[in-house]
N, C-alpha and C positions, 0 to 999 in steps of 0.2 A: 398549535398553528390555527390561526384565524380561518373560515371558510372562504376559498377563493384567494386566500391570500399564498404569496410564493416562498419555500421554506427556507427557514436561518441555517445555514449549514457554515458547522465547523471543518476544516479541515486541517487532522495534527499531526504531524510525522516527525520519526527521529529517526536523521541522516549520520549516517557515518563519513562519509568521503561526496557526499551530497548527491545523487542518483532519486535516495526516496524524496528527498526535500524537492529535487524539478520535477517528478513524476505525479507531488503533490500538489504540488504549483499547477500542474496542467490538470486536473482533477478540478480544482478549484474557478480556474480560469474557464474549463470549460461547464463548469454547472450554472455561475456567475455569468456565463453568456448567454444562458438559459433565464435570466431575471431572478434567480433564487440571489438572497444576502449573503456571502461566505464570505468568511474569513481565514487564513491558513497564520499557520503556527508552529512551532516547535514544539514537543513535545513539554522543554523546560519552560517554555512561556508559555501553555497553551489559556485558550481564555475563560472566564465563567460558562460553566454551559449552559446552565438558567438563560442565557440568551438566545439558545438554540435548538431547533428542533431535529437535526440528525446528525451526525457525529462521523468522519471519515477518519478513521486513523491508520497509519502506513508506520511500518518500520525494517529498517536494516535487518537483514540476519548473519549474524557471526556464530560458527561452533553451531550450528540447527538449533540457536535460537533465538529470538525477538532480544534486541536491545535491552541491559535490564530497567533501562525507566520508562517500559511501554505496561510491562506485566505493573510494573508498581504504581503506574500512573491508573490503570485499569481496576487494581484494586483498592484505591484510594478513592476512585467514584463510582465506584463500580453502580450506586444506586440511581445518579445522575445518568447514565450510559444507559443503565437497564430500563429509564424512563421514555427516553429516545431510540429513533431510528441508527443505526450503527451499522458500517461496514470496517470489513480492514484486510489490510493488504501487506506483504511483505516483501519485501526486494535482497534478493541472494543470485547465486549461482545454479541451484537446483532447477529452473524453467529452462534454463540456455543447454542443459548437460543433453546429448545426445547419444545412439546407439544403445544397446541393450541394454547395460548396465547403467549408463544415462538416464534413458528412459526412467526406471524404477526409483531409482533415486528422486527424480524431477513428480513421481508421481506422488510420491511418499508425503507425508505432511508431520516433520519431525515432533517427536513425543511433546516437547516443551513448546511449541510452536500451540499443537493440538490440544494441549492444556487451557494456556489461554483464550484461544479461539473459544472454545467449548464454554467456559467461564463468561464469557463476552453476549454469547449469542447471537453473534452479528446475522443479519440480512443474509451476507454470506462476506467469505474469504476469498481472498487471491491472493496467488506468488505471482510475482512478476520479477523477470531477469534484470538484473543492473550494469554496474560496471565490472567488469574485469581487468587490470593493467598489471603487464606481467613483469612491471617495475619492480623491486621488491618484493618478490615473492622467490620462494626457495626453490632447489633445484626439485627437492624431495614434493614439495606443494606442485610445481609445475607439474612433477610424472604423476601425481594423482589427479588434478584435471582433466590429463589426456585422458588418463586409464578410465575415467568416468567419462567421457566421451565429450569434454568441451571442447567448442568447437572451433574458436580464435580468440582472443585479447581482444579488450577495447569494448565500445560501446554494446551489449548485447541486448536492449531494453526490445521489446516489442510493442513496438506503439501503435500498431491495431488492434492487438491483445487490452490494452491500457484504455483507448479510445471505448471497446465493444463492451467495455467493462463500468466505464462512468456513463455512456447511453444506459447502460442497463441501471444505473442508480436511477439517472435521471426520471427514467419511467417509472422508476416503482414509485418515487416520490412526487410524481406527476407534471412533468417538469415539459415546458412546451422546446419547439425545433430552438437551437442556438441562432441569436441574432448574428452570432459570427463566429469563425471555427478558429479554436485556439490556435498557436504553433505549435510543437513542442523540439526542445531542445536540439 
């Protein structure tokens, strides 16, 4: 990155029922109101990184782990990634789960999740809660939500959590006040 110039940022996620893809959207939209370049992507489209100077990537988590074309995507450039600034984030049920046994679950940062993280070296990680729709889901899946202490169906993102989390990229990458403040979803 040029001195005084504003940074290219990629931002790439893989959405399963689409939660990380608008949470990435808003990430993007609001760094980009900030004056930095970004561009967002899919994970299966994402674009040359040689254009960019820090890297967001967000994924789905199914089973306590990252989508598997986030870890394969990571290792695949892993050298491009380790050149640039990098965060990453992940969207599940574990932020939403409350109560005791909640709690520790939502603290926890599963083995295969912490693997890659680790590998990655990002700035830093976040989970953030997604969707939940209790469409389709078994009776047997239902009594282990409650028993983990989820708290309702439907939309459970926290988008102050989400918001305090792209201010803080923004700053690390020196990014001035937003000419305008996103929406989100």
């Amino acid at each position: 990155m040029e001195n005084n110039a504003l940074p290219r940022i990629a931002v790439i996620h893989a959405s399963a029922q689409g939660s990380t893809r608008e949470i990435a959207e808003f990430i993007a939209s609001d760094l980009a109101g900030r004056g930095a370049t970004v561009e967002v992507a899919d994970i299966e489209h994402a674009p040359d990184l040689s254009r960019f100077d820090a890297v967001v990537i967000g994924s789905a988590v199914h089973n306590m782990s990252l989508l598997p074309s986030v870890p394969e995507y990571i290792a695949n450039h892993h050298g491009d990634l380790a050149a640039r600034d990098v965060w990453l984030f992940s969207v599940g049920l574990g932020p939403a789960l409350v109560g005791p046994i909640g709690r520790r679950v939502a603290r926890a940062v599963p083995k295969k999740i912490a693997a890659v993280r680790d590998s990655l070296a990002p700035h830093e990680y976040r989970a953030f809660a997604g969707h939940y729709e209790r469409a389709g889901v078994s009776l047997p899946a239902r009594a282990m939500y409650r028993m983990l202490g989820g708290p309702r169906y439907g939309d459970l993102r926290d988008w102050k959590a989400i918001i305090t989390w792209t201010e803080a990229i923004a700053q690390t990458l020196h990014l001035p006040q937003p000419k305008y403040t996103p929406s989100h979803p």
